[in-house]
C-alpha positions as CSV (number, residue, x, y, z in Angstrom):
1,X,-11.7,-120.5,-184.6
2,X,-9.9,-117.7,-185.9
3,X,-7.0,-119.6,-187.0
4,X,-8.5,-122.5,-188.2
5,X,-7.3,-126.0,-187.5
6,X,-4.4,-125.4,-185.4
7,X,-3.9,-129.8,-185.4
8,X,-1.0,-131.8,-186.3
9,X,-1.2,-134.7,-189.1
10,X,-1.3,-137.7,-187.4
11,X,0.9,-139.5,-190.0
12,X,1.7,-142.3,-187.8
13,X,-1.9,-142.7,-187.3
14,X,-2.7,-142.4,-190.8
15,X,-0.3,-145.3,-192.1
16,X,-1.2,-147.5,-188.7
17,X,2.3,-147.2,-187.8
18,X,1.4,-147.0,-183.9
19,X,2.7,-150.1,-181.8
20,X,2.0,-151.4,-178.4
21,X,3.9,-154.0,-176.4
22,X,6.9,-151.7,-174.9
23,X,7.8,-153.7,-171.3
24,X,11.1,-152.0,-171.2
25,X,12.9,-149.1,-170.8
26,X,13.8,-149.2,-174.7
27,X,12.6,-150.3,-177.5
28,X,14.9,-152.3,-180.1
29,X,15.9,-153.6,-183.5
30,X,18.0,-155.5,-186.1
31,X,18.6,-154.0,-189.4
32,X,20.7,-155.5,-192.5
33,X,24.2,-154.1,-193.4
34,X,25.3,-153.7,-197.2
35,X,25.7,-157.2,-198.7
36,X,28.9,-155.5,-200.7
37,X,30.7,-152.0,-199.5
38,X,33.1,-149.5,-200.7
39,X,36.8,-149.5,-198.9
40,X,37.9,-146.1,-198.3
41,X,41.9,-145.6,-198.8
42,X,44.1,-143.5,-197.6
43,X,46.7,-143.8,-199.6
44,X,48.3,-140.7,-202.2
45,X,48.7,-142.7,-205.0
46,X,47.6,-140.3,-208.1
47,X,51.2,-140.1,-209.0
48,X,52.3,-143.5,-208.2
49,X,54.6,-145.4,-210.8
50,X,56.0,-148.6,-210.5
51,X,55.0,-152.5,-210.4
52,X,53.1,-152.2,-207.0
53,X,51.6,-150.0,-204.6
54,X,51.3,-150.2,-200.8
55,X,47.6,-149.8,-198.8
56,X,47.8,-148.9,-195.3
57,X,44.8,-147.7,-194.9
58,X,42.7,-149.4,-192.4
59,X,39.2,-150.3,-193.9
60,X,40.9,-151.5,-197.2
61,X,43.6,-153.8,-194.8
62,X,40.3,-154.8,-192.6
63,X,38.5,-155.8,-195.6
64,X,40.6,-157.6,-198.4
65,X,42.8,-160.8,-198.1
66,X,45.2,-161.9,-200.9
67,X,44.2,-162.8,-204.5
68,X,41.3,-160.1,-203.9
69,X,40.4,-158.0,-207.4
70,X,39.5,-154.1,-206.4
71,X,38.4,-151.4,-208.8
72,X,39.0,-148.1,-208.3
73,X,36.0,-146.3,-208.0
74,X,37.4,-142.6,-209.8
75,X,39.4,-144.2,-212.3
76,X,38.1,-147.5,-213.0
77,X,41.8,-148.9,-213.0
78,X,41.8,-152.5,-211.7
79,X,43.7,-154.0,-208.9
80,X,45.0,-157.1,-207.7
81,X,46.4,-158.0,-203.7
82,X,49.2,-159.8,-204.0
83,X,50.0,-159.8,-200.4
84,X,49.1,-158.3,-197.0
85,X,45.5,-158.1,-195.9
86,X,43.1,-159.0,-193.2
87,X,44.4,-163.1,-193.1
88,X,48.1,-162.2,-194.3
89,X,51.1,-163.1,-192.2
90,X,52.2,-159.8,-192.0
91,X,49.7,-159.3,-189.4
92,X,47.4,-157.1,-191.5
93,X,50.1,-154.4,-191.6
94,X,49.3,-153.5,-195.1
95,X,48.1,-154.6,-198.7
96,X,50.3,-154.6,-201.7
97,X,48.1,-154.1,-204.7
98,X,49.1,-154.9,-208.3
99,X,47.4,-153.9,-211.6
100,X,45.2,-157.0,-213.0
101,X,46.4,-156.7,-216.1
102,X,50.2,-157.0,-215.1
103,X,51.1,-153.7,-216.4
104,X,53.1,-151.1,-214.5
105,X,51.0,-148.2,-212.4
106,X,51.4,-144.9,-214.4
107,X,51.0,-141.9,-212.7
108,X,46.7,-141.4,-212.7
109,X,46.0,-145.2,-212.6
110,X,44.5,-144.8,-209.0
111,X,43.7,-141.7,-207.1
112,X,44.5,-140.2,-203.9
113,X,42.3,-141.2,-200.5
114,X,39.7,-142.6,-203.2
115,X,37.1,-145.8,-202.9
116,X,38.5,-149.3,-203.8
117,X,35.1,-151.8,-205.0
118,X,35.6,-155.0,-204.3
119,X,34.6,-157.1,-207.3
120,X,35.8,-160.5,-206.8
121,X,38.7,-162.3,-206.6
122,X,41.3,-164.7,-208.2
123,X,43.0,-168.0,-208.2
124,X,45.5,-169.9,-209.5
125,X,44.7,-173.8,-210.4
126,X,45.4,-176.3,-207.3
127,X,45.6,-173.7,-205.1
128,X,43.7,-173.3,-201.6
129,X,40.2,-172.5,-200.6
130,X,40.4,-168.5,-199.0
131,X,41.2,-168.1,-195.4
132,X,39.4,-165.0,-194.5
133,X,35.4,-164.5,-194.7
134,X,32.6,-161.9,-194.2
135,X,30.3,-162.2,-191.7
136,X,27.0,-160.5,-192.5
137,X,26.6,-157.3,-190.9
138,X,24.0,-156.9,-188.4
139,X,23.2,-153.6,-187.1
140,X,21.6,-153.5,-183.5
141,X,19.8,-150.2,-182.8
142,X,18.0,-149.0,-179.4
143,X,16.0,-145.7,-178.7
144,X,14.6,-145.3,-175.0
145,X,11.6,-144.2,-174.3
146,X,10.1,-140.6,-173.8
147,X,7.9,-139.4,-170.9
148,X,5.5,-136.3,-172.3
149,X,3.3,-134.8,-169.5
150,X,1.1,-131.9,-168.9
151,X,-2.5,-130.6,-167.0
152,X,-5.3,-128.3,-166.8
153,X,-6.8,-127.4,-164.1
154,X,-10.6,-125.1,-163.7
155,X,-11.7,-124.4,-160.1
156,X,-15.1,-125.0,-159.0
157,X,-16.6,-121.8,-159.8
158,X,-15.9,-121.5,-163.9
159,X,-16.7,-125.5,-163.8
160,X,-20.2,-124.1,-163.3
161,X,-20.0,-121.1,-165.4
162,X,-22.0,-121.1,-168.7
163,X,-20.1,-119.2,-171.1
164,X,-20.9,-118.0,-175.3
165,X,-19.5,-120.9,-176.9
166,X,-21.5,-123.8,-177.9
167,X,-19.2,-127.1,-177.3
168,X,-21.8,-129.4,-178.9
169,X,-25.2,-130.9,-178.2
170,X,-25.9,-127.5,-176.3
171,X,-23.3,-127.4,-173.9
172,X,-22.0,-124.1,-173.3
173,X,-19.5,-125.1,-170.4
174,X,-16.2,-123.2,-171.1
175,X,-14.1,-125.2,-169.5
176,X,-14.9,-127.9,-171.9
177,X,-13.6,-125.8,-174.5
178,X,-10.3,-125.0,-172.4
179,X,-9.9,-128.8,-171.9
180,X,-10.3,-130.2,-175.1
181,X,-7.6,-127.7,-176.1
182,X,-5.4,-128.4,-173.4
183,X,-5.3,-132.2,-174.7
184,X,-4.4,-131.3,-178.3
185,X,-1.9,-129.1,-177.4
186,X,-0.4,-131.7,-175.4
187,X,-0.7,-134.1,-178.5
188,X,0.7,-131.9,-180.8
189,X,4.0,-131.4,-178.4
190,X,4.6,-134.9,-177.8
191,X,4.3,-135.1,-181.8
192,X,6.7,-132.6,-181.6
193,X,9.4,-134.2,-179.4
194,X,8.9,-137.5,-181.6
195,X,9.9,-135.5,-184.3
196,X,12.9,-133.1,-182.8
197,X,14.1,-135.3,-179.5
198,X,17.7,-136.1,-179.4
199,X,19.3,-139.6,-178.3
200,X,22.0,-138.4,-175.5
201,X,23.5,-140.6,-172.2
202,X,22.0,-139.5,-169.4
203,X,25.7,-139.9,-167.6
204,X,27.0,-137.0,-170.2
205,X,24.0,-135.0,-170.4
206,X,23.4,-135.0,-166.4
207,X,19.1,-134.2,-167.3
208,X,17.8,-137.2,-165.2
209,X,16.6,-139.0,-168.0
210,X,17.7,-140.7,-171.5
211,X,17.5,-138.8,-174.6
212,X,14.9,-140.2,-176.8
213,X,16.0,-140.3,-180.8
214,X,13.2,-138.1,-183.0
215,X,12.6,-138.4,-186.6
216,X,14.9,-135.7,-187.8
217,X,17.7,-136.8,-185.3
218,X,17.6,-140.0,-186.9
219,X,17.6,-139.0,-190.5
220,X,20.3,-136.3,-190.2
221,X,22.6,-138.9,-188.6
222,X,21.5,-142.2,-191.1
223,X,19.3,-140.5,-193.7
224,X,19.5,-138.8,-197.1
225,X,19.6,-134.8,-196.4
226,X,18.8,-132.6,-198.9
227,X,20.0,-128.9,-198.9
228,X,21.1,-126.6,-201.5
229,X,22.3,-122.8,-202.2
230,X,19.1,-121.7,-203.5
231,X,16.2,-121.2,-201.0
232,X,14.0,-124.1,-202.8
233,X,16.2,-127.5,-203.0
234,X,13.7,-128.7,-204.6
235,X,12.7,-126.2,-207.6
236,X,14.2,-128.1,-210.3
237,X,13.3,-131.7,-212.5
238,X,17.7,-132.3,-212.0
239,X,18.1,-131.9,-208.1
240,X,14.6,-133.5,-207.9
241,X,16.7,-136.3,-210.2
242,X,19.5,-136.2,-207.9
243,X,17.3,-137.6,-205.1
244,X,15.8,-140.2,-207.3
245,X,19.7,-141.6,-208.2
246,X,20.5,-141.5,-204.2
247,X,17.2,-143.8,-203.5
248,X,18.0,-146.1,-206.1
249,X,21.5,-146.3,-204.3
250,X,19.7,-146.9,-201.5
251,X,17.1,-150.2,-202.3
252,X,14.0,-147.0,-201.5
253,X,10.6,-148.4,-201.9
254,X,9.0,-147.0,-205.4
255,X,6.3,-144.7,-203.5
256,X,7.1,-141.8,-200.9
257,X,4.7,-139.3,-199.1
258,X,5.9,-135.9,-199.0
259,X,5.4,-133.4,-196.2
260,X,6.4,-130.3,-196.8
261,X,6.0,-126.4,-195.7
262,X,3.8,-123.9,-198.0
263,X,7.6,-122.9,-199.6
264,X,8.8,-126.1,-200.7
265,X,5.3,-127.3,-201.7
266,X,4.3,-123.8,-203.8
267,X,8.4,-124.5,-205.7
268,X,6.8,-128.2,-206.9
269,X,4.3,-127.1,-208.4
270,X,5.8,-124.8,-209.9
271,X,8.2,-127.6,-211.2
272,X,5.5,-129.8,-212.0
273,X,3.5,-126.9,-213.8
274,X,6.7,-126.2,-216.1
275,X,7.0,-129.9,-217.0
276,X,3.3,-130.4,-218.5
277,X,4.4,-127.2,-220.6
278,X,7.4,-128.4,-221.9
279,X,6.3,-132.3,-221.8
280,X,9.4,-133.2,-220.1
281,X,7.7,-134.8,-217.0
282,X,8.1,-138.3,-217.1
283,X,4.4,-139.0,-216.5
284,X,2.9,-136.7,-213.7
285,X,-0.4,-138.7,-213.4
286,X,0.4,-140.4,-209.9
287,X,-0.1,-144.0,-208.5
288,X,-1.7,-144.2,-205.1
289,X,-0.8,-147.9,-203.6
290,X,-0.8,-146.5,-200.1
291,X,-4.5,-144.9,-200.3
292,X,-6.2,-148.5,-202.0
293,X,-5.3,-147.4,-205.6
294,X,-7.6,-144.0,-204.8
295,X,-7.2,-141.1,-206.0
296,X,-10.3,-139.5,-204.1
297,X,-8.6,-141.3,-201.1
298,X,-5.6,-139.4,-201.4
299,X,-7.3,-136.0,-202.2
300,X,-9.5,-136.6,-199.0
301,X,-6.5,-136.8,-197.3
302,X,-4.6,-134.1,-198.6
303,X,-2.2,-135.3,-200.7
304,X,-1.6,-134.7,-204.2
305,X,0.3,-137.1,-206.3
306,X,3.0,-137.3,-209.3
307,X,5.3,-139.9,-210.7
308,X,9.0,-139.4,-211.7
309,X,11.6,-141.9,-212.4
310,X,9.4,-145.0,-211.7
311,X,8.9,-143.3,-208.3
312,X,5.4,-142.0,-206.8
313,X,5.0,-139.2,-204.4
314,X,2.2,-138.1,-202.3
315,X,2.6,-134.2,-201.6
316,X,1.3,-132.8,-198.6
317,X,1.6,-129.5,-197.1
318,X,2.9,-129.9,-193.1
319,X,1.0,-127.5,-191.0
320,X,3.7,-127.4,-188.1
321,X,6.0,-126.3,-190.8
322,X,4.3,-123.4,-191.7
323,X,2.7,-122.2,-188.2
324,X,4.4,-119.7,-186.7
325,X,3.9,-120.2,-183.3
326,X,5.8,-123.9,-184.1
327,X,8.1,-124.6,-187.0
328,X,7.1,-121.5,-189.4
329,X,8.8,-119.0,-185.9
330,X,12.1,-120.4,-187.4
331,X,13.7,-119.7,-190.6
332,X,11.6,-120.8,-193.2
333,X,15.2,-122.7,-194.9
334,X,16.0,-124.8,-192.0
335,X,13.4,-127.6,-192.8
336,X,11.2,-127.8,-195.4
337,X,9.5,-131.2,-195.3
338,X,10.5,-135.0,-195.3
339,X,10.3,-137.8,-197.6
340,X,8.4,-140.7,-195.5
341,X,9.1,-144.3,-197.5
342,X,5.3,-146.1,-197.7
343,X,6.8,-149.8,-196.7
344,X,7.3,-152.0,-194.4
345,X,10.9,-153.1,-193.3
346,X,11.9,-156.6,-192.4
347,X,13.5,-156.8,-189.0
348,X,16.6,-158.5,-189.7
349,X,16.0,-160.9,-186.1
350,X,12.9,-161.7,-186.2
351,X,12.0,-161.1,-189.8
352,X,9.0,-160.1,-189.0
353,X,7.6,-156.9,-191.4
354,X,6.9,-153.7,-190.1
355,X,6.7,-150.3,-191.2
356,X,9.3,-147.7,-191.9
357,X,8.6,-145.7,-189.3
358,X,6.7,-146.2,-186.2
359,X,5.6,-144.9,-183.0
360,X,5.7,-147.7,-180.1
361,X,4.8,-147.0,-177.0
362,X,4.9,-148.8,-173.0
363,X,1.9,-151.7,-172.2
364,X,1.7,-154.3,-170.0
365,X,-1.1,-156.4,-168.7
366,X,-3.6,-154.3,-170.5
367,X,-2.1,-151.0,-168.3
368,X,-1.0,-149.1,-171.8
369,X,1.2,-145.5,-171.3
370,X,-0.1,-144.3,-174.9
371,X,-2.3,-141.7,-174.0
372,X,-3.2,-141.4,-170.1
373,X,-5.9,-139.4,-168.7
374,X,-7.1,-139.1,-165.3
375,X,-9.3,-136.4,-163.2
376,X,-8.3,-135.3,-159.4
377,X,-10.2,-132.7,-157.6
378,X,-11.8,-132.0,-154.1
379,X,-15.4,-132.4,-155.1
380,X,-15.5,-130.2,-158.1
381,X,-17.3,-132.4,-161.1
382,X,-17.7,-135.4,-158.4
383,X,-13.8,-136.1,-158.1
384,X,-13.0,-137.2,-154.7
385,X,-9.7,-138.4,-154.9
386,X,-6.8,-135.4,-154.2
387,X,-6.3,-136.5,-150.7
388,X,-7.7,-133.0,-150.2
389,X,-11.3,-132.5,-150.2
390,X,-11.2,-128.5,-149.6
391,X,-9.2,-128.4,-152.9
392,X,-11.8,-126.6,-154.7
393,X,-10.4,-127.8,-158.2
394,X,-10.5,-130.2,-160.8
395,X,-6.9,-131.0,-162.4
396,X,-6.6,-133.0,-165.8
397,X,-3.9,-135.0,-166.0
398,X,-2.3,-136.0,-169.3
399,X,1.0,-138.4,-169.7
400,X,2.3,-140.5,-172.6
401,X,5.5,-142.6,-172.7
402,X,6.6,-143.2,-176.4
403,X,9.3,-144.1,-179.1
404,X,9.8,-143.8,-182.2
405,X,11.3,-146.6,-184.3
406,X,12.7,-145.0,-187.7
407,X,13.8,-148.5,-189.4
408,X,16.3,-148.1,-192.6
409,X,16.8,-144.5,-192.0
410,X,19.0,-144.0,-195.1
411,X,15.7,-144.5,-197.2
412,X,14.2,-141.5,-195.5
413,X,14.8,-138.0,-196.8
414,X,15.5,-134.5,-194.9
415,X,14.7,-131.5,-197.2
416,X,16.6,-128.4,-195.9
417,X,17.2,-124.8,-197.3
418,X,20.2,-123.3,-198.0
């Protein structure tokens, strides 16, 4: 006991996000693209003059068909396609682009490799319907699953030893002790590989097994990361504001929980502190939807909450972050907590709602691989079953296979030092 709790979270456990039903290698599912995009050009045209430009860049070509209106997203200057385009007889070689309101482009008009926004389009009376459509984006992901194993083992002799340490109900077995701890340390690595596994091909990677995506995988490659030059990102009310701008760009869900290490947590209150003095907060008094409109609910559980921009956040300090013989042995700046959207997610197949994140993991006729435990030994504690009966142990056995599903990743947030 001389450090205390030494356990993980358990915030899958916490919001219920733990799923059974895996009966294949992988688990899978649909998301939603964006109903409307940005086109990215690549064309130099900040000093371009004349009646007409020319777009060879690829998305924009892919993207637009004639009679299309574009803005550009630096310099607000709108555009017309006259020609070219996905559905134009020229093959899709290019788009020539004309300003809406007829004038000539004047060096500045558009910029150079910008964003184009498609805003509609335009036609002329009596003429066609368009030939060219968009066909809803559906995004297919897949994450295999992850095999987690480990064992303890106490031979005959210490099972029978009675030791200092009372275990509970006057059982003074030490092995008891060395067990029990043997299982949460196996709990708290397969937490740990949810969080920091890595989706590679086993053909490239020549391990022997799949790569399983983890948490931070998946938000550094689809997510919103934060990082900044100071060692707190989040220190401030305007980076804090920044955040708040990128989930509104994103559809996020009004209430986030927060885990964070003892840095990033001691810099927001220190933000939050400054803003009662100054009464610049925005209303600090938090909302608690995910903990049955609580507040003791929350506190019981560790979180303490604030509002800001119509958003609410439950804090929460992450213990892996801050021990040191996990996350808090590496630099303190490379991550300093997570911002966990409290919804559910509606699988663009089935349409069936589940939650933002998820653990899932393999079952099949009532045989589940969530959490498998199992005793061998050659006699000692009355296991028979080694194929060995002078082994004169007892060997726990401990084995999980697991996913994680992180659904609309770019609502999740990475918080990173500098």
């Amino acid at each position: 006991k001389t450090y205390g709790d030494q356990g993980l979270t358990g915030f899958l456990k916490l919001t219920g996000a733990v799923n059974q039903g895996g009966s294949s290698d992988q688990i899978e599912w649909w998301e939603e693209g964006r109903r409307h995009r940005a086109l990215t050009s690549t064309g130099s045209f900040a000093t371009s003059t004349g009646p007409t430009v020319t777009e060879t860049g690829a998305e924009v070509i892919a993207n637009v068909q004639r009679n299309d209106v574009l803005m550009d997203a630096a310099t607000g200057t709108r555009v017309i396609v006259t020609s070219g385009g996905s559905t134009s007889s020229l093959s899709g070689a290019s788009a020539t682009l004309k300003r809406l309101d007829g004038a000539d482009f004047q060096s500045g008009d558009l910029s150079n490799s910008g964003e184009f926004v498609q805003l509609g389009n335009l036609y002329a009376q009596g003429t066609n319907q368009p030939t060219g459509f968009v066909d809803p984006g559906m995004v297919r992901y897949v994450n295999p699953y992850m095999i987690v194993k480990d064992r303890y083992e106490v031979n005959g002799s210490q099972a029978t030893n009675i030791g200092y340490v009372n275990m509970g109900n006057g059982d003074f077995r030490w092995f008891m002790y060395g067990e029990a701890e043997a299982r949460k340390r196996f709990e708290d690595r397969r937490e740990l590989m949810l969080l920091f596994g890595e989706k590679v091909s086993d053909t490239t990677a020549g391990h022997g097994f799949a790569g399983s995506e983890g948490y931070f995988s998946a938000i550094e490659d689809r997510g919103i990361n934060v990082s900044g030059a100071s060692a707190n990102p989040l220190d401030s009310f305007s980076e804090f504001d920044d955040i708040i701008i990128e989930l509104d760009k994103q559809g996020a869900p009004s209430e986030y929980a927060m885990y964070v290490n003892r840095k990033q947590d001691l810099a927001i209150d220190d933000m939050l502190a400054a803003g009662i003095a100054t009464g610049v907060t925005a209303g600090l008094p938090g909302q608690f939807g995910a903990f049955q409109n609580s507040p003791d609910m929350a506190v019981q559980l560790g979180f303490k909450s604030f509002t800001r921009g119509g958003y609410t956040f439950h804090k929460h300090d992450w213990r892996l972050l801050n021990d040191p013989t996990m996350l808090g042995a590496v630099d303190a700046n490379f991550i300093q907590g997570v911002m966990v959207p409290l919804a559910t997610v509606a699988d663009a197949r089935s349409g069936a709602s589940v939650p933002a994140l998820s653990m899932h993991y393999k079952e099949a006729n009532g045989y589940s691989r969530e959490m498998e435990h199992w005793v061998t030994g050659g006699g000692v504690l009355g296991h028979n079953n080694n194929g060995d009966a002078g082994t004169d142990q007892a060997v726990f056995h401990y084995r999980s296979e697991i996913a994680l599903c992180v659904r609309a990743a770019n609502q999740h947030v990475l918080i990173k030092g500098a």
